[in-house]
C-alpha positions as CSV (number, residue, x, y, z in Angstrom):
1,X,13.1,-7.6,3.3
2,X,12.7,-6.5,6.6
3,X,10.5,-4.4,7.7
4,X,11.0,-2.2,11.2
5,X,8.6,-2.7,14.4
6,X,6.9,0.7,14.3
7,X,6.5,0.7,10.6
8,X,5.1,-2.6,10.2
9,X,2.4,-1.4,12.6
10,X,1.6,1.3,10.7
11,X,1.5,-0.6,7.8
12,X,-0.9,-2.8,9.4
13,X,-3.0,-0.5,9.9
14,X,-3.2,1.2,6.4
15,X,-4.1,-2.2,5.1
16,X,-6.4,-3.2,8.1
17,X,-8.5,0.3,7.3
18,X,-8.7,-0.1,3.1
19,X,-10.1,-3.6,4.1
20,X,-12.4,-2.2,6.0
21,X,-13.4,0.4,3.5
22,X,-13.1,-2.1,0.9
23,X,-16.0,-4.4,3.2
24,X,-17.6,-1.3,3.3
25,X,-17.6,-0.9,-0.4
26,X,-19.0,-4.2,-0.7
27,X,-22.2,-3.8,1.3
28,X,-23.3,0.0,-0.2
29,X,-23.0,-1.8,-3.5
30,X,-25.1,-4.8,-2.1
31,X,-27.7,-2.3,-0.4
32,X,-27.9,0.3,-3.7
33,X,-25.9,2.9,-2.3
34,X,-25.7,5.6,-4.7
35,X,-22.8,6.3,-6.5
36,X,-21.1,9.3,-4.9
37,X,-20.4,7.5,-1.7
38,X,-19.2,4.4,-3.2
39,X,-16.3,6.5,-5.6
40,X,-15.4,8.1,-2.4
41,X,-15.0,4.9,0.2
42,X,-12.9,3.2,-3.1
43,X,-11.1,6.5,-3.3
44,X,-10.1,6.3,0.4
45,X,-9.7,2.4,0.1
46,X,-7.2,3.3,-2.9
47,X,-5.3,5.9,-0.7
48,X,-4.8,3.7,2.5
49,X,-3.2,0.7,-0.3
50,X,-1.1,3.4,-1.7
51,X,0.1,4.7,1.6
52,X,0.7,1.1,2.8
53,X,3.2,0.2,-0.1
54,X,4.9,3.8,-0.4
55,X,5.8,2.8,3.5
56,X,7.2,-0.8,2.2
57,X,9.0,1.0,-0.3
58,X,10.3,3.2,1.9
59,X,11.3,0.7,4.5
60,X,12.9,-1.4,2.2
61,X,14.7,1.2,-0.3
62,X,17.8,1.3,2.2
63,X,17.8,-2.3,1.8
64,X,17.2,-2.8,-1.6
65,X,19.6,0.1,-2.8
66,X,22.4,-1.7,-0.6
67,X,21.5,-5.5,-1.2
68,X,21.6,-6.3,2.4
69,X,18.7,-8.7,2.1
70,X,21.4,-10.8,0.7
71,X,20.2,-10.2,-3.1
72,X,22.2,-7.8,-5.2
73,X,21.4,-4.4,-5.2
74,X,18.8,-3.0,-7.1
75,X,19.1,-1.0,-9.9
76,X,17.7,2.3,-10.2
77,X,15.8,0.9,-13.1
78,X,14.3,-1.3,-11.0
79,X,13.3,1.0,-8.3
80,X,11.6,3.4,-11.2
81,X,9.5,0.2,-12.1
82,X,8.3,-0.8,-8.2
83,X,7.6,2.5,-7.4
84,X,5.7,3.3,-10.6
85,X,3.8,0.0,-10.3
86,X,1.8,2.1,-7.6
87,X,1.0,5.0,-9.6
């Protein structure tokens, strides 16, 4: 699949800032952060990944729906399941 210029650097982004919340994660665990602040950085880690692939999927459904990638067309069964597998 391919992905645009401007939304691949947004997608780079999304998934540049979960992995920094996701380092960020790491150390309050490591220091004995206390829980509240740890749910919420994995929250917003969460929300960034989610944002990140409902871009993909939006990039790509035109492609995928159409089978210009040069694979056949995707069924809408099979768009159901990818965009469910980020729920």
């Amino acid at each position: 699949m391919h992905i645009d210029e401007e939304s691949t650097g947004e997608i780079l982004n999304r998934l540049r800032r979960a992995q920094g919340q996701v380092a960020g994660v790491i150390r309050m665990i490591e220091s004995g952060a206390d829980c509240q602040g740890v749910v919420t950085q994995l929250a917003a880690a969460s929300r960034a990944l989610d944002r990140a692939g409902y871009k993909i999927i939006a990039n790509g459904m035109r492609q995928c729906l159409a089978g210009e990638d040069g694979q056949a067309p995707m069924t809408p069964d099979q768009l159901e399941k990818l965009f469910l597998s980020l729920a």
